[in-house]
C-alpha positions as a printed Julia matrix, in Angstrom:
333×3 Matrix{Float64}:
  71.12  118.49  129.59
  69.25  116.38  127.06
  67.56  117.68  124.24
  64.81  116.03  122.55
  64.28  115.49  118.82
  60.88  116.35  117.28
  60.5   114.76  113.97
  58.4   117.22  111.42
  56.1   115.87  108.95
  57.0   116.3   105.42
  60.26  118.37  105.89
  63.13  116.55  103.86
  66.61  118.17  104.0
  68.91  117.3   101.19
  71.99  115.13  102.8
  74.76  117.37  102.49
  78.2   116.54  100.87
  81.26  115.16  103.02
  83.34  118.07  103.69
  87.21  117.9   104.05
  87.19  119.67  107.44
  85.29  116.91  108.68
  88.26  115.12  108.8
  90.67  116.93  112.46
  93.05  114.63  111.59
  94.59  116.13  108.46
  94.43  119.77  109.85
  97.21  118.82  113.06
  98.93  116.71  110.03
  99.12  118.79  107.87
 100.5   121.91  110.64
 103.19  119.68  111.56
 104.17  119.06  108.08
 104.51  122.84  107.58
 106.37  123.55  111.16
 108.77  121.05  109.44
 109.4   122.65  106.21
 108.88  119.67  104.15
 108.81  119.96  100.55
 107.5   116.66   99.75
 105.26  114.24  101.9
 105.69  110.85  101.15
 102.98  108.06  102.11
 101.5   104.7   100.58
  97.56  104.05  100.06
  95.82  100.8   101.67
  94.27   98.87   98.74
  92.76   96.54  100.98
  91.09   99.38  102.3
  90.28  100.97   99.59
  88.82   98.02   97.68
  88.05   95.65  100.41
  86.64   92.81   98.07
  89.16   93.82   95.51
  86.81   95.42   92.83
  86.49   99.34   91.79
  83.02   98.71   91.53
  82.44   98.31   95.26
  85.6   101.02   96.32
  84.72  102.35   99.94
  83.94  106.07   99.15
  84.83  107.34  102.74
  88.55  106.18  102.13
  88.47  107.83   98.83
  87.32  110.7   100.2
  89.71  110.65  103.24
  92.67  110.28  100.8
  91.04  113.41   97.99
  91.18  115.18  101.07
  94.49  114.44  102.12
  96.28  115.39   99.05
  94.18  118.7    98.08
  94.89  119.9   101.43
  98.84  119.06  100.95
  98.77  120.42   97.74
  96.76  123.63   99.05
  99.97  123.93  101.97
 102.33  123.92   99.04
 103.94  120.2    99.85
 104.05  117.81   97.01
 102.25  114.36   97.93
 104.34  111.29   96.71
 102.03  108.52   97.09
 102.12  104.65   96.6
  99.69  102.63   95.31
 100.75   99.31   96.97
 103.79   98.39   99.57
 103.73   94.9   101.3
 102.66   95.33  104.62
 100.88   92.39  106.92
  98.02   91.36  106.97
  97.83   89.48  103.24
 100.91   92.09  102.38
  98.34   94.98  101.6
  96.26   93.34   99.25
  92.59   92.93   99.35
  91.93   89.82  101.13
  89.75   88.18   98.5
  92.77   88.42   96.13
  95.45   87.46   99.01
  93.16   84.34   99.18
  93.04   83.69   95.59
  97.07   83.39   95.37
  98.06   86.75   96.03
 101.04   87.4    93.31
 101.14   83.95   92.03
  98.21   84.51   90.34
  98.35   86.62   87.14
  94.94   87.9    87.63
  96.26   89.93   90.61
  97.91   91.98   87.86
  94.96   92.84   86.21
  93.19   93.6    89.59
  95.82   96.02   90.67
  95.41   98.06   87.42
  91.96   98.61   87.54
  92.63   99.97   91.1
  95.21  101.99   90.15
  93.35  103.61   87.41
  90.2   104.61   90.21
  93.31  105.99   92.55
  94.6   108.21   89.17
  91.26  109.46   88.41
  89.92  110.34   92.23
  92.78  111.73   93.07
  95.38  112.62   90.16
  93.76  116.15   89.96
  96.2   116.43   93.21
  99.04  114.06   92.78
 101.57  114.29   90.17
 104.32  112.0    91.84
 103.09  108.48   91.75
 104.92  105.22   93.06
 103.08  102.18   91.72
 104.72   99.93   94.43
 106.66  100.9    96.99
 110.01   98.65   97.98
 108.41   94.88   97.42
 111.01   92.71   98.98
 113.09   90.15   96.24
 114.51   88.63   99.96
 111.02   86.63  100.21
 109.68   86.47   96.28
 109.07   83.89   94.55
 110.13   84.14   90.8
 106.29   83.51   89.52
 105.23   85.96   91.98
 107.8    88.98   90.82
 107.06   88.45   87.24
 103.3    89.09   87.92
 104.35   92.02   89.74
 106.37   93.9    87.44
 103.62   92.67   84.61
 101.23   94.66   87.1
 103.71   97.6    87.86
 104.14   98.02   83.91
 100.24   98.03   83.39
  99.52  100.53   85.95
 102.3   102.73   84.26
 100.9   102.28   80.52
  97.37  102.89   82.13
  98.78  106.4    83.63
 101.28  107.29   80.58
  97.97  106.67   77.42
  94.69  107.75   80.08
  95.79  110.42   82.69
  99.58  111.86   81.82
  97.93  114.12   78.93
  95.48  115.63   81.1
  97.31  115.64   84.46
 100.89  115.77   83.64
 102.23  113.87   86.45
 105.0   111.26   86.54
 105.09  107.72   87.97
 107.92  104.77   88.95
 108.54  101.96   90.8
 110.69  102.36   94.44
 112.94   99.53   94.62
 115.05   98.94   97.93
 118.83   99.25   97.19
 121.0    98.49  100.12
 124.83   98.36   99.16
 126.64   95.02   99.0
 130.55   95.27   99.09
 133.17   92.49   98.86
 134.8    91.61  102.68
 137.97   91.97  100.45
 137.96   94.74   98.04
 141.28   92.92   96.67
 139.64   89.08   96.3
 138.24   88.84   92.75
 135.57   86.18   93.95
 134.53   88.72   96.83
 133.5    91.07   94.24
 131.69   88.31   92.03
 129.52   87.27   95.17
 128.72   90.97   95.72
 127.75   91.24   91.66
 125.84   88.44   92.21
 123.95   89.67   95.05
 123.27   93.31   93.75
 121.44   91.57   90.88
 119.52   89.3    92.67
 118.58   92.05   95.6
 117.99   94.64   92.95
 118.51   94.01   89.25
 115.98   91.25   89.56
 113.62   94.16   89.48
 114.86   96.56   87.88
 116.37   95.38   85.12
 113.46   94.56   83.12
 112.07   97.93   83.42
 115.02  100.05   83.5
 117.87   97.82   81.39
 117.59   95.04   79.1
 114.09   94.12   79.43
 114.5    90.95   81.02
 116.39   89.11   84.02
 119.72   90.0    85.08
 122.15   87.54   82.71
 124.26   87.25   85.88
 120.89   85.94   87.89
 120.18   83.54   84.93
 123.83   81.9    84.31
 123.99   81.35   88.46
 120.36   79.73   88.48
 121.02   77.45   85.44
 124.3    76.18   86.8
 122.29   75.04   89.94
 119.75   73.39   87.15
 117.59   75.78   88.36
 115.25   76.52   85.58
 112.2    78.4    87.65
 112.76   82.09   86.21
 110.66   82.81   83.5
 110.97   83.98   80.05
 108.94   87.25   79.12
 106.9    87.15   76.47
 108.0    89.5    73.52
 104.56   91.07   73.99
 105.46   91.07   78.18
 108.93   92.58   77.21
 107.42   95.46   75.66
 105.17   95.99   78.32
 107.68   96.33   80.8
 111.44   97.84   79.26
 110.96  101.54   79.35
 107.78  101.25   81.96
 109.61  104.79   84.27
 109.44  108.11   84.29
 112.51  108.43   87.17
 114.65  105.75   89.24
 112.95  105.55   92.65
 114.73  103.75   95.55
 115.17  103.58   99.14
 118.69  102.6   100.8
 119.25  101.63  104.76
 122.19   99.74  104.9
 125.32   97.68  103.16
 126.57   94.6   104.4
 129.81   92.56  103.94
 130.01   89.32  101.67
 132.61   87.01  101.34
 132.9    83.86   99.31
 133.92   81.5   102.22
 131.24   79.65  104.53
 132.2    80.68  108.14
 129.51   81.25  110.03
 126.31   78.69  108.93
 123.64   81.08  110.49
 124.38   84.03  108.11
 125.62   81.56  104.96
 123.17   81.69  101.97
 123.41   78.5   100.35
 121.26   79.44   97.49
 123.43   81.93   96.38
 126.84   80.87   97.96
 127.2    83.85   99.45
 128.83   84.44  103.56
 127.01   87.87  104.76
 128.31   89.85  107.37
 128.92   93.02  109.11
 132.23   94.7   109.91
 132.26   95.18  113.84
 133.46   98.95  113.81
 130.42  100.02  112.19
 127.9   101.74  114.08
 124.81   99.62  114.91
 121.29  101.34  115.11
 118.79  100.06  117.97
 117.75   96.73  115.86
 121.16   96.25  114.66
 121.38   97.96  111.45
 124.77   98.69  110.36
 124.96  102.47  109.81
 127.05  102.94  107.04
 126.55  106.23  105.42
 129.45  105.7   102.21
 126.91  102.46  100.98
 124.73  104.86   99.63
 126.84  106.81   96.88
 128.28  103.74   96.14
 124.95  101.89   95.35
 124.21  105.26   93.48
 127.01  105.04   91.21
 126.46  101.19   90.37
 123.1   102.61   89.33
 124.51  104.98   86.54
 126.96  102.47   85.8
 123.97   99.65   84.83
 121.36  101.99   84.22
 122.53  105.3    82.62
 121.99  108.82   83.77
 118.73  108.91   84.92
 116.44  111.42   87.02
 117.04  109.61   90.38
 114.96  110.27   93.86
 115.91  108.73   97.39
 112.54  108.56   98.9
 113.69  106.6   102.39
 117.08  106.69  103.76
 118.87  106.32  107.25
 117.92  103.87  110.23
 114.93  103.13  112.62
 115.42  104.77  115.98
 114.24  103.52  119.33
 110.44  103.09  119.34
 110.26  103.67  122.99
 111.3   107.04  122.53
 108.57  109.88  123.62
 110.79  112.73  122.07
 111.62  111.06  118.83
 114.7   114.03  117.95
C-alpha cells in the first residue's frame, strides 16, 4: 500500500553518517572468506574509480568509504587485507581516464599523479591495511622502455611516501608484485639454450626488478643484448632516480603461472621472438589448463631459487599461483 509523505515545517534532521552495514555486499563476502579459513585476502583498488578525473582533490567518497569498510570489516574477522594500489586492467589499464588520455605511462607526470593517490589510499585506509602492493604484476610483455621507467619512478615514490609519512605511525609494509613465470632451456645440456633463457628471465623479470631489488639499474644482460641490436631506447637513471628506486621494498612480491621452453633455433615463425632471438615453446607431455597453460608445478621453485641467487635472501610472498579453470563452471571446486 502507498504511504504518503507529509513534509513538516521547520523540522531539520541532521543527515546521518554512511554506515558500513549499509553495504550487504561485504557481510556474504566477508562469511565466505571465513567458511574458507583464509588468512589473508588479497584484492587490488580501482584508481579510476577512486579518482575519476585523476586528482585527490575530487576522490569519490562513496568508493572510499566502500573500500574503509571493506578492510575494517576484514581486519575485524581476523583476515589480513593485501591490497594493490594499481594493476593494469582494461579500460585505459586502470588508470583514470584523464591521465590514460594524457599518455598514460609515457608521461612522467603520471608518476607524480599516482603518488598523490597513493598517499589518500594510505591515509583513508592504512589505519586497516598493513600489507600494501603499490602495483600489482604490470606486464614487461607489452611495455615500452619510457613507459616502465616512469613506472618504477612512480612505484619508488609511493614507497618513500609510505616509508617517511605513514610507516611510523602505522607500521605496515609495502612492495611491488612482479609476475615471474619460469623460463628453462629446451636443452638443459646446450650452453646457448641456457643464454636465451638468461636472457629472457631478465627481460620478463629483472627488467623490473632489478632496479629496486639489485643493482639499481637495468639488467647488464638486457643492456649488452639491446646495444648489439644498436638499440639505444633504455634509459639511464638519474643518480638522483637511482636512489629513489635501489632499496624501494620491504619483501619480494611475485606471482608465478607457468614456465615455458626456449630454444635458440627458429622453428616455428608463429612462436619465434625476433627481438630477442628467442624460439618459445611448450613440451607436449605437460598438462594443459582450459586456455592452454602449461601446468608445470617444478617452474616455481626453480624461479624461486634464481631469485635468491640474483637477489639475496629476502622475505619472499607468492601472492597468485596455479592456473585459470573453466569459466563455465557453476561449481567452481
Amino acid at each position: 500500500h502507498s504511504k504518503r509523505l507529509i513534509k513538516v515545517d521547520g523540522v531539520v534532521t541532521k543527515k546521518r553518517s554512511a554506515y558500513c552495514a549499509d553495504f550487504a555486499a561485504i557481510r556474504s563476502q566477508i562469511s565466505l572468506l571465513r567458511d574458507t579459513h583464509v588468512s589473508h585476502f588479497h584484492f587490488s583498488l580501482d584508481w579510476a574509480l577512486v579518482l575519476p578525473v585523476g586528482d585527490p582533490s575530487q576522490a569519490n567518497r562513496t568508493v572510499l568509504h566502500y573500500y574503509r569498510c571493506l578492510v575494517s570489516e576484514l581486519a575485524r574477522a581476523n583476515i589480513t587485507p593485501v591490497v594493490a594500489l594499481w594493476q593494469p586492467v582494461a579500460p585505459h589499464q586502470g588508470l583514470p581516464g584523464p591521465l590514460a588520455q594524457r599518455g598514460a605511462w609515457e608521461n612522467p607526470h603520471t608518476a607524480l599523479a599516482f603518488a598523490e593517490y597513493a598517499r589518500l589510499c594510505f591515509s583513508d585506509l592504512g589505519q586497516y591495511v598493513k600489507f600494501w602492493i603499490t602495483m600489482n604484476q604490470p606486464s614487461t610483455r607489452n611495455m615500452t622502455y619510457s613507459a616502465a621507467h616512469n613506472l618504477l619512478r612512480a612505484h619508488a615514490l609511493a614507497w618513500r611516501m609510505y616509508d617517511e609519512h605513514f610507516r611510523p605511525s602505522q607500521k605496515g609494509r609495502i612492495s611491488i608484485a612482479l609476475q615471474a613465470d619460469w623460463i628453462e632451456p629446451a636443452c638443459p645440456f646446450s650452453q646457448k639454450d641456457k643464454e636465451v633463457a638468461e636472457r629472457i628471465l631478465e627481460f620478463d623479470f629483472g627488467w623490473l626488478a632489478e632496479p629496486i631489488f639489485g643493482s639499481g639499474g637495468y639488467p647488464r644482460a638486457m643492456r649488452d643484448w639491446l646495444a648489439q641490436r644498436n638499440n639505444f631506447l633504455l634509459p639511464f637513471f638519474t643518480e638522483e632516480e637511482r636512489k629513489l628506486i635501489q632499496g624501494s621494498f620491504d619483501f619480494l612480491a611475485l606471482s608465478h603461472y607457468t614456465t615455458i621452453l626456449v630454444d635458440w633455433e627458429k622453428e616455428d615463425p608463429g612462436k619465434y621472438n625476433d627481438y630477442l632471438a628467442v624460439q618459445e615453446m611448450t613440451d607436449i607431455t605437460w598438462l594443459n589448463s582450459p586456455s592452454q597453460v602449461a601446468v608445470v608445478p617444478w617452474g616455481l621453485r626453480k624461479v624461486l631459487n634464481w631469485m635468491k641467487f640474483k637477489y639475496g635472501d629476502l622475505p619472499t610472498y607468492i601472492i597468485a599461483n596455479g592456473i585459470d579453470d573453466d569459466p563455465q563452471a557453476a561449481q567452481d571446486k
